[in-house]
C-alpha positions as CSV (number, residue, x, y, z in Angstrom):
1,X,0.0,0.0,0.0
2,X,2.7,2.3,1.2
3,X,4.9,1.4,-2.3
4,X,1.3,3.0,-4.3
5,X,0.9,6.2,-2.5
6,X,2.3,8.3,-4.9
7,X,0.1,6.7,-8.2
8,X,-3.4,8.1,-6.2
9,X,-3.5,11.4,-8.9
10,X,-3.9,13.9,-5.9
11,X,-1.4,12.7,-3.8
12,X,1.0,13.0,-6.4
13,X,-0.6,16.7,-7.1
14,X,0.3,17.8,-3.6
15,X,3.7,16.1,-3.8
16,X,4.0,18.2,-7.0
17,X,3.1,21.9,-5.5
18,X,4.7,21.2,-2.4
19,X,7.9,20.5,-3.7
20,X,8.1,23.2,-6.4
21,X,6.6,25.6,-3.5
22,X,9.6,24.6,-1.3
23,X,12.1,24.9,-4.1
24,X,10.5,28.5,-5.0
25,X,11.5,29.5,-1.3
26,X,14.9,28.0,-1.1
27,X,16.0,29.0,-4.4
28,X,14.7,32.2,-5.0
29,X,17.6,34.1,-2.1
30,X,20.1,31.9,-3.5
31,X,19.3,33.1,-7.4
32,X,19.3,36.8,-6.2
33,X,22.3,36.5,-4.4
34,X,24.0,34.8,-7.3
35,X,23.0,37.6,-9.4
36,X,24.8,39.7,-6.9
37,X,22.8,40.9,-4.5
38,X,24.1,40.6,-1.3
39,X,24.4,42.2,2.5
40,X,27.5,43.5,1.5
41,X,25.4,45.7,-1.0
42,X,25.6,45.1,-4.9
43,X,29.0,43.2,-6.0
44,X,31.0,45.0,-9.0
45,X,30.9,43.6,-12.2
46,X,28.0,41.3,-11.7
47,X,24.4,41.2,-13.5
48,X,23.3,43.4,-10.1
49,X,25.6,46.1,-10.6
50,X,24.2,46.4,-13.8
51,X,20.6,46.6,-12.9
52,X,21.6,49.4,-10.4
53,X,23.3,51.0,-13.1
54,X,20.2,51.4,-15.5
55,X,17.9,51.8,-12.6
56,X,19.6,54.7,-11.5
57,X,20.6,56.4,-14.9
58,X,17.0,56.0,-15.7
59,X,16.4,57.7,-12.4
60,X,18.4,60.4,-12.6
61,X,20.8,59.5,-10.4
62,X,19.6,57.2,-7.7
63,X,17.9,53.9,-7.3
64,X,14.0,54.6,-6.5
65,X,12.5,52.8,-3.4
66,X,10.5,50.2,-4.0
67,X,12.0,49.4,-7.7
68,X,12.9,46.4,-8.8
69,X,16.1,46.8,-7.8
70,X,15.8,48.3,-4.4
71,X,13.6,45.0,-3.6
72,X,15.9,42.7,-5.1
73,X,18.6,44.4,-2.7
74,X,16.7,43.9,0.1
75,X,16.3,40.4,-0.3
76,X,19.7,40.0,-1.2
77,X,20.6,41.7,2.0
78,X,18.4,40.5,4.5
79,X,16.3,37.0,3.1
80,X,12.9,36.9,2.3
81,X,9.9,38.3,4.6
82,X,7.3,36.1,5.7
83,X,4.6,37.6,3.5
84,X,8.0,37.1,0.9
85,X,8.2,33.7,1.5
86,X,4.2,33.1,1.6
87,X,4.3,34.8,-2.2
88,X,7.1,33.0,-3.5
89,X,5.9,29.7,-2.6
90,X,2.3,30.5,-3.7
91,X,3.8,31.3,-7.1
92,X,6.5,28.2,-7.1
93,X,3.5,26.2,-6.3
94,X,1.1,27.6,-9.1
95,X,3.8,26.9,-11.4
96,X,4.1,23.6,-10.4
97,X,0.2,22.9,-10.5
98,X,0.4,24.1,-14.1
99,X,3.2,22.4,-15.3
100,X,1.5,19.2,-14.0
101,X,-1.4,20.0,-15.5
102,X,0.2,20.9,-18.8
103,X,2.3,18.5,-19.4
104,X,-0.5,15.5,-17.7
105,X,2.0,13.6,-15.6
């Protein structure tokens, strides 16, 4: 019985959002960091210091608060918020359900 669990459709469903929910909320600080956001600030020379960059040459001069890149900065600095964490796993979850659903596995 135990060996079958995962061939009931729904079961497999919730193994399915669960895991790309849980994915969504591990990966998502590790992908902005990589992109060079950190709590050091922005590293030189990385696809971050780039977005700063445009963001504030498009700004006139400084990066506007709540941008893109001001958010992506604050995760980078300090992690995800709660509310963060509920949203990104929502969405990784979603994407999951409709990859499932798409591709009928």
């Amino acid at each position: 019985m135990a060996g079958n669990i995962l061939q009931d459709g729904k079961v497999r469903t919730a193994a399915i959002v669960a895991g790309t929910a849980a994915v969504a909320v591990v990966g998502t600080p590790l992908l902005i960091g990589a992109l060079g956001f950190g709590s050091a600030g922005v590293a030189a020379g990385t696809a971050a210091a780039k977005m700063m960059s445009a963001a504030a040459i498009a700004n006139g001069g400084g990066v506007a608060a709540g941008s893109v890149v001001a958010t992506l900065q604050s995760i980078g600095a300090v992690g995800l918020s709660t509310a963060g964490s509920a949203v990104v796993g929502t969405v990784g979850g979603a994407a999951g359900y409709l990859t499932k659903k798409i591709l009928g596995k």
